[in-house]
DSSP file (Angstrom, degrees, kcal/mol; ACC not computed):
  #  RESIDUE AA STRUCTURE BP1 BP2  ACC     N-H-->O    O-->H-N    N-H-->O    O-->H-N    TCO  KAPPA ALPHA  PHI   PSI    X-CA   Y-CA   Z-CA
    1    1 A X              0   0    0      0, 0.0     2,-0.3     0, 0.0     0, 0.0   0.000 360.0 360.0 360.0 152.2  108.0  105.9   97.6
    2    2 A X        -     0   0    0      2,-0.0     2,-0.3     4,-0.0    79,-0.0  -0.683 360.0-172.4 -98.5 156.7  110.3  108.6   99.2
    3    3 A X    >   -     0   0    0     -2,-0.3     3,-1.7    78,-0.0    55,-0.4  -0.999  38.4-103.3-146.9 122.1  112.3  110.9   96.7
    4    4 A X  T 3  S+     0   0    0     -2,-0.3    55,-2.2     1,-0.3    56,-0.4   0.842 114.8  59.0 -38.0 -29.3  114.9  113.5   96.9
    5    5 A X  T 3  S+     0   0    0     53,-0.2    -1,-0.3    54,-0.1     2,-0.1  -0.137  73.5 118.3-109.6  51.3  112.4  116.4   96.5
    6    6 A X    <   -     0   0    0     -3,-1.7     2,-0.4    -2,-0.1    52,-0.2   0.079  59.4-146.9 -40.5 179.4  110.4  115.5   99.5
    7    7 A X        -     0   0    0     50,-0.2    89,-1.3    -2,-0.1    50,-0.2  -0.799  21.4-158.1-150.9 104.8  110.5  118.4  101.9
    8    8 A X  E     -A   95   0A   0     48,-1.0    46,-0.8    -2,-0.4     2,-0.3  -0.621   6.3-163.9 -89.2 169.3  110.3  116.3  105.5
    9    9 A X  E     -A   94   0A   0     85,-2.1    85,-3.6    -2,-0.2    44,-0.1  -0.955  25.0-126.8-148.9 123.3  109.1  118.3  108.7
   10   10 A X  E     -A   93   0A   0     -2,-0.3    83,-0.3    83,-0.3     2,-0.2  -0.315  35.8-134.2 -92.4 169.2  109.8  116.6  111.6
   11   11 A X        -     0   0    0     81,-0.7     3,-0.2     3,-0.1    -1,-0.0  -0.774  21.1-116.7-123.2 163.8  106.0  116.2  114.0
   12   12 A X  S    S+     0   0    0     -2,-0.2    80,-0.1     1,-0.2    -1,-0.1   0.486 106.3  79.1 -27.2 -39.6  104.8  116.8  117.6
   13   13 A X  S    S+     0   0    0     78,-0.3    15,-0.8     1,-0.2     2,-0.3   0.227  94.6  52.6-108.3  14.3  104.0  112.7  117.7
   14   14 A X  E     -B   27   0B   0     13,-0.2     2,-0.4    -3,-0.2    -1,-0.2  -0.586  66.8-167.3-144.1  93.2  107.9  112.1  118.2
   15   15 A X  E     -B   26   0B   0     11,-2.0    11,-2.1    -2,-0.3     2,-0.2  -0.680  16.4-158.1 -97.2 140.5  110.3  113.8  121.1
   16   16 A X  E     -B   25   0B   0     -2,-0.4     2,-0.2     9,-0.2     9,-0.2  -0.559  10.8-176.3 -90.3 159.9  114.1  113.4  120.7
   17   17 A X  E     -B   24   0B   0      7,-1.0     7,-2.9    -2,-0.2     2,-0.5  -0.805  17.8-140.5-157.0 152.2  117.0  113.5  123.1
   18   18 A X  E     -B   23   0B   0      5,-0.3     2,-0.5    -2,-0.2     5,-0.2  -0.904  14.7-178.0-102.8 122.4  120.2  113.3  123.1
   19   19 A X  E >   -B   22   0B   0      3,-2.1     3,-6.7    -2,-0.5    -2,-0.1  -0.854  55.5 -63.4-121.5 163.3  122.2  111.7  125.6
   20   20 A X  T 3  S-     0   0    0     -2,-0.5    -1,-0.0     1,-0.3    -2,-0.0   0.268 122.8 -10.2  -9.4 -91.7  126.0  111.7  125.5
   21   21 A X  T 3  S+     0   0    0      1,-0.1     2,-0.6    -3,-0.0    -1,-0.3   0.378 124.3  78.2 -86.3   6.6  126.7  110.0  122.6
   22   22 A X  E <   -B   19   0B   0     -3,-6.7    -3,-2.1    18,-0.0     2,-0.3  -0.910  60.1-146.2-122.2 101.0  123.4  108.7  121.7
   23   23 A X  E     -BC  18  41B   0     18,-0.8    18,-0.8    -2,-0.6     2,-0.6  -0.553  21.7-155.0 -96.0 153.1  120.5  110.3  120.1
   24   24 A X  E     -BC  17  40B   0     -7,-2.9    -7,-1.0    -2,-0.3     2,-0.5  -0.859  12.0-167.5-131.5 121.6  116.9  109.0  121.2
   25   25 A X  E     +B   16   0B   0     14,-4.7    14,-0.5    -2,-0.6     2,-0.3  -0.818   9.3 174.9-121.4 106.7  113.6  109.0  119.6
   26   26 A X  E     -B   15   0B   0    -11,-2.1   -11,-2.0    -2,-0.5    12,-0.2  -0.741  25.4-133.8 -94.1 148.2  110.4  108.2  121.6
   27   27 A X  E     -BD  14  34B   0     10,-1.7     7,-3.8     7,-0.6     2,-0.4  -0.616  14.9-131.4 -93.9 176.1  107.0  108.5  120.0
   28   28 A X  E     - D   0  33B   0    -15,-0.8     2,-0.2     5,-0.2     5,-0.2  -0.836  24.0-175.0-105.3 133.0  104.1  110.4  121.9
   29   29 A X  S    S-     0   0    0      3,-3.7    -2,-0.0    -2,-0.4   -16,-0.0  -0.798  71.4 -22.5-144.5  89.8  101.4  108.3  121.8
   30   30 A X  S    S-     0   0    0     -2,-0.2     3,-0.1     1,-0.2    -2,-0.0   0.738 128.9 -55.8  96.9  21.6   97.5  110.0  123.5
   31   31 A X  S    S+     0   0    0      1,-0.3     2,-0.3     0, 0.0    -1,-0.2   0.591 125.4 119.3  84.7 -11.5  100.5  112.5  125.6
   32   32 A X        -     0   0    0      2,-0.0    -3,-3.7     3,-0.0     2,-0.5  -0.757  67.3-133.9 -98.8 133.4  101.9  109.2  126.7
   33   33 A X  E     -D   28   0B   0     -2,-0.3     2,-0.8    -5,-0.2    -5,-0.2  -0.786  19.4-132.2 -81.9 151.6  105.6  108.2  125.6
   34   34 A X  E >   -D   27   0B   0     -7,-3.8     3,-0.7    -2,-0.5    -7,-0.6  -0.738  24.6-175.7-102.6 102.4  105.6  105.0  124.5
   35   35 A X  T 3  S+     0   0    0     -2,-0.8     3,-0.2     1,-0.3    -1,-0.1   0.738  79.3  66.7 -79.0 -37.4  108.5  103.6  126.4
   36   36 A X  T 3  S+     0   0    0      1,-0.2     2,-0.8    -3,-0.1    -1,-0.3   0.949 100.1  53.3 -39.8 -73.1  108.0  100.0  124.3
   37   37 A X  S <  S+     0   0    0     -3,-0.7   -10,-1.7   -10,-0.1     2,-0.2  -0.761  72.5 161.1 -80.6  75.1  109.1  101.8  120.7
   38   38 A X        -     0   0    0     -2,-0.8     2,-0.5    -3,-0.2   -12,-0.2  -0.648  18.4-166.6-103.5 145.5  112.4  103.5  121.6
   39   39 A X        -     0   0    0    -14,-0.5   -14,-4.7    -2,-0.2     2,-0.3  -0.992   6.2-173.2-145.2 128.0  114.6  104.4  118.5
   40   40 A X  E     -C   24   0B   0     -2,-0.5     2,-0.4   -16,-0.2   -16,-0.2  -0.916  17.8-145.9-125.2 171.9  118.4  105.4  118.7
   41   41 A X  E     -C   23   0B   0    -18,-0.8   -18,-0.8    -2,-0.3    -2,-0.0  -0.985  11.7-112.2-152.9 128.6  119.9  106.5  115.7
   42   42 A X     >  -     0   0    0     -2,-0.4     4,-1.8   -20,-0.1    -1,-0.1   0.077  51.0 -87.2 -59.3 157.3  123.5  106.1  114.4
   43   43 A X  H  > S+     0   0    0      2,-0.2     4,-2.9     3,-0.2     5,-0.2   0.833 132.1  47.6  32.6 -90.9  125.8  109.1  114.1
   44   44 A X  H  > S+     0   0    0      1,-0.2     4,-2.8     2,-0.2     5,-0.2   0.934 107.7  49.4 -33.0 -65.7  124.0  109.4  110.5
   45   45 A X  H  > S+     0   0    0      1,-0.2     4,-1.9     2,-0.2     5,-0.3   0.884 110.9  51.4 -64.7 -40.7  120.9  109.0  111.4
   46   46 A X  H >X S+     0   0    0     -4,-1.8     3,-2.4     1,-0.2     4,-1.1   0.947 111.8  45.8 -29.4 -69.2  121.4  111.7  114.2
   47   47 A X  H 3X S+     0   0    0     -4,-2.9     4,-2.0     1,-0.3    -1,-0.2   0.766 114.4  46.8 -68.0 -35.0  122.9  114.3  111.9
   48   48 A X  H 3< S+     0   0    0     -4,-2.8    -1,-0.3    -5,-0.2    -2,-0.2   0.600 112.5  52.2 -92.8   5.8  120.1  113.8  109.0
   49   49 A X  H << S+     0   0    0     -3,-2.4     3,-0.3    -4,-1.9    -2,-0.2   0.714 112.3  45.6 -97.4 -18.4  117.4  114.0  111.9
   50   50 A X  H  < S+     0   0    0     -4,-1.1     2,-0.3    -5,-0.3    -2,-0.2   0.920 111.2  59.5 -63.5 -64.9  119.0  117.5  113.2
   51   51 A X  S  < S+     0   0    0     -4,-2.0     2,-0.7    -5,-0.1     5,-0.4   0.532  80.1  86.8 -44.1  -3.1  119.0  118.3  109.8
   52   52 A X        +     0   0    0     -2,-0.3   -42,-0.2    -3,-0.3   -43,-0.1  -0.687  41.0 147.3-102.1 126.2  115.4  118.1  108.9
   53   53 A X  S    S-     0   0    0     -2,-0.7     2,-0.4   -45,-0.2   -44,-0.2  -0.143  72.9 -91.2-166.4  58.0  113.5  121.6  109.6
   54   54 A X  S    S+     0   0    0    -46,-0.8   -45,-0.1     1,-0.2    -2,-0.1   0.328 113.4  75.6  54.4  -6.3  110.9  122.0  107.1
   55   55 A X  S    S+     0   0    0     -2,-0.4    -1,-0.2     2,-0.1     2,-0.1   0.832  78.9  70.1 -86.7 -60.0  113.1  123.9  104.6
   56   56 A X        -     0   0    0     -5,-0.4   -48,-1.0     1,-0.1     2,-0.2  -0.356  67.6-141.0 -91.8 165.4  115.3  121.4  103.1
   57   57 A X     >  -     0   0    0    -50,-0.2     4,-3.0    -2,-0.1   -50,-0.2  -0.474  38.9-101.9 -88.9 165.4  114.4  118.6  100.7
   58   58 A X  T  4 S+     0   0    0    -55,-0.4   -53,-0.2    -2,-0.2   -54,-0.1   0.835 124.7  60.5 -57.2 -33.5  116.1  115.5  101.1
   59   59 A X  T >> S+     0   0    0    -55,-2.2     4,-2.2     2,-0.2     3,-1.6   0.948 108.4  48.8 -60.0 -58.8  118.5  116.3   98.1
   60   60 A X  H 3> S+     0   0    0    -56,-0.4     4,-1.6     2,-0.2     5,-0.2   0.976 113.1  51.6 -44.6 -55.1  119.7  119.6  100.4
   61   61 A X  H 3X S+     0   0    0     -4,-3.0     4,-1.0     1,-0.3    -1,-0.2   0.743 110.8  40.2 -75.0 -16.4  120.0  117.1  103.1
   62   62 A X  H <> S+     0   0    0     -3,-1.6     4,-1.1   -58,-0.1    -1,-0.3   0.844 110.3  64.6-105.1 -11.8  122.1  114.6  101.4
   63   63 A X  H  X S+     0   0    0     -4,-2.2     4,-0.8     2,-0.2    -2,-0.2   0.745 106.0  40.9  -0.1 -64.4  124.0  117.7  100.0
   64   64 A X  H  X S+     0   0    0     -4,-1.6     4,-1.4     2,-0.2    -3,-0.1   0.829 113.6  50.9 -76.8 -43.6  125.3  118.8  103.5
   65   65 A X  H  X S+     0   0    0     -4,-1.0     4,-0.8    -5,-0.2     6,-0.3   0.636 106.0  58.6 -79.3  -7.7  126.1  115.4  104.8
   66   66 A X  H >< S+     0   0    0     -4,-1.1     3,-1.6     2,-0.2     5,-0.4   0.986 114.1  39.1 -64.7 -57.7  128.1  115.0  101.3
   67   67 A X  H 3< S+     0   0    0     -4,-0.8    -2,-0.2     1,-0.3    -1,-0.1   0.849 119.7  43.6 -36.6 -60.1  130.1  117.9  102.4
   68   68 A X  H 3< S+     0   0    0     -4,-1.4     2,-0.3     2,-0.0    -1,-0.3   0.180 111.3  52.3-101.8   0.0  130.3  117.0  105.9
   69   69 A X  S << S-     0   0    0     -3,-1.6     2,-1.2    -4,-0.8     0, 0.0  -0.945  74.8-129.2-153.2 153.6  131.2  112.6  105.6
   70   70 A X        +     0   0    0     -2,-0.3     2,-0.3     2,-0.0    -4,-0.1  -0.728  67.8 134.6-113.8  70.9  134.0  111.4  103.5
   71   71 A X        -     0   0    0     -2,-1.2     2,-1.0    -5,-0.4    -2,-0.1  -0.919  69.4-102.3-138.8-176.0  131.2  108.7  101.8
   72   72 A X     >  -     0   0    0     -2,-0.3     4,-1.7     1,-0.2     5,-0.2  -0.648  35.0-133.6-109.7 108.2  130.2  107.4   98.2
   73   73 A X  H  > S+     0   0    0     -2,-1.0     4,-1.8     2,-0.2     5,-0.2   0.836 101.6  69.3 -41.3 -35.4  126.8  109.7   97.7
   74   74 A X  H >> S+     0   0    0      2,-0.3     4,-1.8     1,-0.2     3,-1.7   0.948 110.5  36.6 -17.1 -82.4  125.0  105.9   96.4
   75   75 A X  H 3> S+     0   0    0      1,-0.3     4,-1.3     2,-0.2     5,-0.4   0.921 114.9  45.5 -47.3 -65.8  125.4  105.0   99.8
   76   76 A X  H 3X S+     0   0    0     -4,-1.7     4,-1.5     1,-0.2    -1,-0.3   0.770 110.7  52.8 -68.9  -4.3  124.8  107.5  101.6
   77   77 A X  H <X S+     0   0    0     -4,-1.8     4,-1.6    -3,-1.7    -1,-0.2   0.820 114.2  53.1 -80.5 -26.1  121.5  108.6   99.5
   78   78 A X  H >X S+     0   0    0     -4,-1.8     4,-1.6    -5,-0.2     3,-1.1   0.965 107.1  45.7 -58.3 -72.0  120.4  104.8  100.3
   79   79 A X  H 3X S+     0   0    0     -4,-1.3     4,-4.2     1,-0.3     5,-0.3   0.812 116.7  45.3 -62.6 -51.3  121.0  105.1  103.7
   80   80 A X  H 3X S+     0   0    0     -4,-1.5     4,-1.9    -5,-0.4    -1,-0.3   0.904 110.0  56.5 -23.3 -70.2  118.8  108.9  103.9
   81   81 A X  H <X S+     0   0    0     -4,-1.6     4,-1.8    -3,-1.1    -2,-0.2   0.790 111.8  40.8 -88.5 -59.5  116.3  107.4  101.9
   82   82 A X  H  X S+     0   0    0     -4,-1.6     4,-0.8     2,-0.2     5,-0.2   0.887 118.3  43.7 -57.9 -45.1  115.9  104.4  104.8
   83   83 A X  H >X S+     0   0    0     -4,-4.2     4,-3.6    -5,-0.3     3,-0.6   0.957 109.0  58.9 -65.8 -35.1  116.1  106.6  107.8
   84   84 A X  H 3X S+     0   0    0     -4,-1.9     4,-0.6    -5,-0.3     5,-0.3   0.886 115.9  35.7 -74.4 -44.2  113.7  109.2  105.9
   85   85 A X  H 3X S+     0   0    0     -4,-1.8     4,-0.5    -5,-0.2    -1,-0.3   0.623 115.6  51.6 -88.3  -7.8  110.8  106.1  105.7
   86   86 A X  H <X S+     0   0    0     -4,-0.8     4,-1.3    -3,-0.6    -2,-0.2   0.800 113.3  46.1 -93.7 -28.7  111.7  104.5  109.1
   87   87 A X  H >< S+     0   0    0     -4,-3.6     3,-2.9    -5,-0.2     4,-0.4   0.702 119.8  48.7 -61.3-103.3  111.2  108.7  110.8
   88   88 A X  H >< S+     0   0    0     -4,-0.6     3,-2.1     1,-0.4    -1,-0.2   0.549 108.5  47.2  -1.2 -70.2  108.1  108.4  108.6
   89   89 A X  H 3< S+     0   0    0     -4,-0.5    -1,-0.4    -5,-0.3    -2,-0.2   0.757 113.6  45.5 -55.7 -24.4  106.9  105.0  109.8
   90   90 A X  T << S-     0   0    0     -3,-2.9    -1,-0.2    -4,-1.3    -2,-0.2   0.302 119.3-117.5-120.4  28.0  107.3  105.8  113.5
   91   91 A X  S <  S+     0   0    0     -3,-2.1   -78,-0.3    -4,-0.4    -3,-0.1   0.823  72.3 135.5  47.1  68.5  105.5  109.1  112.5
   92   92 A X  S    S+     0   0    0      1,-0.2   -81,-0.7    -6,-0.2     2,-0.4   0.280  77.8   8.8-111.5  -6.2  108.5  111.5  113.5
   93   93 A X  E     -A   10   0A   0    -83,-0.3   -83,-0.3    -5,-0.1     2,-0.2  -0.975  62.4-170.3-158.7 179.2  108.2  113.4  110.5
   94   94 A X  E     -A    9   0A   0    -85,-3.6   -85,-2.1    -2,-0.4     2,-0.4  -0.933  43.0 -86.1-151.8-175.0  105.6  113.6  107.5
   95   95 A X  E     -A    8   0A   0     -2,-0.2     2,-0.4   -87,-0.2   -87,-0.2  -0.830  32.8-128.2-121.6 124.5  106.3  115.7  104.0
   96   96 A X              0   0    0    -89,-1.3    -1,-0.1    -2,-0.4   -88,-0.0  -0.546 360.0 360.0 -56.8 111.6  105.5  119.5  103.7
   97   97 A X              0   0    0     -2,-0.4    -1,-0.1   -91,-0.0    -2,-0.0   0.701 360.0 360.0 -83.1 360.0  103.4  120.0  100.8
């Protein structure tokens, strides 16, 4: 189960881009993208996938976006807490011990 004092670290096995308005995650699969498993990512998701750089815990990270989005911290720790296990699941970041 994911927890606010995680430390996430984003991996090798997932390259982003952003195009105009849209940010884009494929994973690397053998050097190969795998063009089948495409992830875009909200706004949110964007801003808490910039945000991830091996430093902050997840509590930091919903910390800054508290600051930074006029929303009801519940919600937005749910929604962290979802993106943080779907990056995880399509092994775009794993937890810095």
């Amino acid at each position: 189960m994911v927890s606010l004092n995680q430390c996430p670290q984003k991996t090798d096995d997932v390259v982003s881009r952003k195009i105009e308005d849209q940010f884009i995650l494929i994973p690397i699969r053998s050097n190969v993208a795998d063009l089948d498993s495409i992830y875009t990512l909200n706004e949110t998701g964007a801003r808490i996938y910039e945000l991830i750089d091996g430093q902050k815990t997840l509590g930091q990270i919903k910390a800054a976006l508290v600051q930074e989005y006029d929303v009801e911290e519940t919600i937005l720790e749910k929604d962290l807490l979802e993106i943080a296990n779907l990056l995880k699941s399509i092994g775009g970041i794993q937890w810095k011990n």
